[in-house]
Structures are given as structure tokens and as C-alpha cells.
N, C-alpha and C positions, 0 to 999 in steps of 0.2 A: 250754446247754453252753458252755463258756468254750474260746474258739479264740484261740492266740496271733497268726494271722496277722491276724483282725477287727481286734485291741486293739492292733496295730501300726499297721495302718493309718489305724485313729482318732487315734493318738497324732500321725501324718505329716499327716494329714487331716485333721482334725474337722470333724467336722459341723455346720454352721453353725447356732448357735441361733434356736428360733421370736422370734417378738413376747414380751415380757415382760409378765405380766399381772399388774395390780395386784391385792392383797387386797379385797372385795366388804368387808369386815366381818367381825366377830368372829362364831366362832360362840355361842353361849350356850346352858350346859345347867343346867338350873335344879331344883332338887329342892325341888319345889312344896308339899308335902306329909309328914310322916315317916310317917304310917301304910300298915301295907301288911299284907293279909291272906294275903303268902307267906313262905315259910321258905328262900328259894335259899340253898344252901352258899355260890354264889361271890359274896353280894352284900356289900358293904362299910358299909350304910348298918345303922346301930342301930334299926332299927324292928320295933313289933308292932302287931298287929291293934287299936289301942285311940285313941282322940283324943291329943292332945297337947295341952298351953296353950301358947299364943305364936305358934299359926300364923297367917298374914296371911289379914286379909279378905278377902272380895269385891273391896270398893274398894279396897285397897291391891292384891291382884294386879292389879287393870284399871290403877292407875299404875303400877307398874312396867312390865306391857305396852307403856303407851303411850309411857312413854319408851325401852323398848328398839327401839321401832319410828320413834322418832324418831331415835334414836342410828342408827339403820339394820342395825341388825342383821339377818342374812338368813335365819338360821337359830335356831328356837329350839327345845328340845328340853327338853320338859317328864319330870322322871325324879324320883324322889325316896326311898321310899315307891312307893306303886302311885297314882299321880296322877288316878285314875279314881274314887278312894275318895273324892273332894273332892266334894262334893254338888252345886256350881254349877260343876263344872267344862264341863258340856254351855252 
């Protein structure tokens, strides 16, 4: 609830800010895969249930990996397609 006497006071007062914390890293959400054996209405991605040509290897996803983890990236978030569908993804 918005109270004017609060937003007065902050205005005369403010609240002194925390420490400022730098960014960790980018996050990265990577869409590993197009195939996907679901139909969601909200999703955006052009996929169906069937292989694609051109997706990356093994060894090409294990380099990118390694260099997003060298880049330090803290977060990665594999999404694509249904990125389970990937054979070697275990």
C-alpha cells in the first residue's frame, strides 16, 4: 500500500544504500537442441519431434562448455527444444 507520509520521509531521509555488488557473469541460456517431443501453445521455438541436420557434436558442445566455463559464466541454462532428447546429454 502506498502511503504518502513513508515517500515523504524517504524523499527528506533516504535510506542509505547497501554495498554495491558487482555482476558474477553473464547468465547463458543456450538452446542445445531443436527437437522436442512437446506441443506447448506458449513456446517460441520452431521445433518437432524429429532430428535436425546441423546440430553440434559431442565435442563441439564439450567446447563450448569449456569455454563458457572459462569465460566464467555462473549460470547456464540448457533449453532449446526438450534438451533431454539429446542422446549424450547424461
Amino acid at each position: 500500500m502506498f502511503r504518502i507520509s513513508q515517500y515523504l520521509k524517504e524523499i527528506t531521509h533516504p535510506t542509505p544504500m547497501g554495498r554495491v555488488r558487482q555482476p558474477t557473469g553473464p547468465v547463458v541460456i543456450w538452446n542445445l537442441i531443436r527437437r522436442c517431443n512437446l506441443t506447448c501453445l506458449h513456446c517460441y521455438s520452431i521445433s518437432t519431434d524429429k532430428d535436425f541436420p546441423g546440430e553440434l557434436s559431442h565435442a563441439e558442445v564439450s567446447t563450448v562448455m569449456k569455454d563458457l566455463k572459462a569465460y566464467g559464466v555462473p549460470v547456464l541454462i540448457l533449453s532449446g527444444g526438450e534438451p533431454l532428447l539429446r542422446p549424450d546429454i547424461f
